[in-house]
N, C-alpha and C positions, 0 to 999 in steps of 0.2 A: 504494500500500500504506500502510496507516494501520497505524505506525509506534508511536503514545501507546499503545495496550494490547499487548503482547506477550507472548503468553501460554506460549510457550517458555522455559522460562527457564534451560533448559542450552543454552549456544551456546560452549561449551568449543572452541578454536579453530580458531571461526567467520570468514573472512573478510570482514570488513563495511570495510573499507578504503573513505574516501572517503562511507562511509553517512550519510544523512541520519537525524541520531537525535535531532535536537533535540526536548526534552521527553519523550524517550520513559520509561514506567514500567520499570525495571531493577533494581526492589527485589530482594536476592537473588538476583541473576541468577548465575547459575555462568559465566564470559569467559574464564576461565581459559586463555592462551594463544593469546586472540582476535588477531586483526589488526584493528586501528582507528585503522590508519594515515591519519591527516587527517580523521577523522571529526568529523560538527558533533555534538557531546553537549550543547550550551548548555543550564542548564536541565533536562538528564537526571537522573531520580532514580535513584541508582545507591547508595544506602543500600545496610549489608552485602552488596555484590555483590563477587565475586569476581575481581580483575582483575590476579590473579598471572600473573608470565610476559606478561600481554598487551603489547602495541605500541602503544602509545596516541603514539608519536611523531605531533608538528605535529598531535596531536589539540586541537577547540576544545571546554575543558571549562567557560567559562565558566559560573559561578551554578549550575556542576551540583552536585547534591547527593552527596557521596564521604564524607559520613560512615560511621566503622565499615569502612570497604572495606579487601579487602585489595589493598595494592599492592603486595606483596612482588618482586624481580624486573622488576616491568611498568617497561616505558622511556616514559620520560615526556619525551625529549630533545622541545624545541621545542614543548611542548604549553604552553598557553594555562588556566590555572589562573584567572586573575584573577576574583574574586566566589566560587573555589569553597568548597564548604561541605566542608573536614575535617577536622571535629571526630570524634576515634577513630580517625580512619583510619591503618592500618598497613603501615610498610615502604617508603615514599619518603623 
């Protein structure tokens, strides 16, 4: 499954625990309450995307793009930020 275009963009919570997401488009994506539990987001452009309430624990958000996002609530315990981009982003 090619993963780079995703054309769903409410996955309001979605269990993707563990998904291969690296580089995937997530502009605006509504996550809201996702599971992405250890998920690879390296790379993933997740501009204004919605990532309140999610689980993003032991997620790798390496050089992902989180600007503008909202991170109100999402647990971030153990996640891997290093390179990422959050400029504007809210609620961590």
């Amino acid at each position: 499954k090619n993963v780079e275009k995703i054309k769903e963009k409410n996955l309001s919570g979605a269990n993707l625990n563990v998904a291969n997401l690296k580089g995937a488009n997530l502009y605006e994506a509504d996550l809201k309450g996702a599971n992405l539990y250890w998920a690879d987001l390296r790379y993933a452009y997740l501009k204004y995307a919605n990532l309140s309430d999610a689980n993003l624990s032991d997620a790798d958000l390496r050089r992902a793009d989180l600007s503008e996002a909202d991170l109100y609530g999402a647990d971030l315990y153990g996640a891997d930020l290093s390179g990422a981009d959050l400029n504007g982003a809210r609620g961590f």
